[in-house]
C-alpha positions in Angstrom: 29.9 12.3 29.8 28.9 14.7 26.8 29.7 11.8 24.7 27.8 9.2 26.1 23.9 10.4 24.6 25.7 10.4 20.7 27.0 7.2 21.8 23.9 5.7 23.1 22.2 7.3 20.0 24.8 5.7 17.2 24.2 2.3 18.6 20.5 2.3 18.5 20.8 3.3 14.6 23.2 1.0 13.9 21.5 -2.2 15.8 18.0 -1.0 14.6 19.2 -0.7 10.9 19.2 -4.5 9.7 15.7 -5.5 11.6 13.8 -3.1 9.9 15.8 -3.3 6.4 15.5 -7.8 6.8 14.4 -9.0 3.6 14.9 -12.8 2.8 17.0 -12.8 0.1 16.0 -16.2 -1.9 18.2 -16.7 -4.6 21.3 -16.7 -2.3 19.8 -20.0 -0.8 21.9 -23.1 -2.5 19.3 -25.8 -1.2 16.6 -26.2 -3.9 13.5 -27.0 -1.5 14.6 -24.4 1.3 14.7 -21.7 -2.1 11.2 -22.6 -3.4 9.8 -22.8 0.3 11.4 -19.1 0.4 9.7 -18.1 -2.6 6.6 -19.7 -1.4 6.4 -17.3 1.7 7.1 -13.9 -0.2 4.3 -14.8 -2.8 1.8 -15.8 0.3 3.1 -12.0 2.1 2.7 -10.3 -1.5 -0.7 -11.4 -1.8 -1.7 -11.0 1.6 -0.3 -7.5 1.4 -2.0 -6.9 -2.0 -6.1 -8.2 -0.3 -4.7 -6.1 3.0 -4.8 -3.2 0.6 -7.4 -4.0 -1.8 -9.8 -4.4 1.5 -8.9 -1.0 2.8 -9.6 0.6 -0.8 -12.8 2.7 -0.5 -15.5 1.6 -3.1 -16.2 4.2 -5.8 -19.2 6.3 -6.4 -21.9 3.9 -8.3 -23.0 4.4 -11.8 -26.6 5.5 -11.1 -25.7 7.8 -8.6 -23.7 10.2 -11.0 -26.5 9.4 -13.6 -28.7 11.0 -11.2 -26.7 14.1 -10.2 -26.4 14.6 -14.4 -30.4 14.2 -15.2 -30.4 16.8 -12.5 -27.6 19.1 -13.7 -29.4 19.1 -16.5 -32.7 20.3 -15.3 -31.0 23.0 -14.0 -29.1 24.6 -17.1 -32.7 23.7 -19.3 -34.2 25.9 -16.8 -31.8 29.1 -16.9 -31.7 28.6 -20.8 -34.0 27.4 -23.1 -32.5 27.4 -26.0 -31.2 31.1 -26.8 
């Protein structure tokens, strides 16, 4: 009985192993159309992958917004020193 929970958990990793490690393998596939259809689909998953991650990309700080914080950087150090 003391076995039986290493048991239970060996099978699970073993049986859980290839669906999570499945990638199609194209250039194993001896049927012309059936290898280009398979290429098909991992360039239509790459690029949805690549806009998935492109959308969640947060949008950097604008131009005139850092213009703004150095015109006002520089009102600062013109008022602590004026030209010592």
């Amino acid at each position: 009985m003391k076995f039986l929970p290493p048991a239970m958990l060996l099978a699970a990793l073993v049986t859980a192993g290839p669906a999570v490690a499945k990638v199609e393998q194209c250039r194993f596939i001896n049927s012309k159309p059936e290898r280009e259809a398979c290429y098909e689909r991992q360039a239509r998953a790459l690029d949805a992958k690549k806009a998935e991650a492109a959308a969640k990309q947060k949008p950097s700080a604008p131009l005139e917004r850092m213009n703004a914080e150095d015109a006002a950087l520089s009102r600062q150090l013109r008022s602590i020193c004026r030209g010592c």
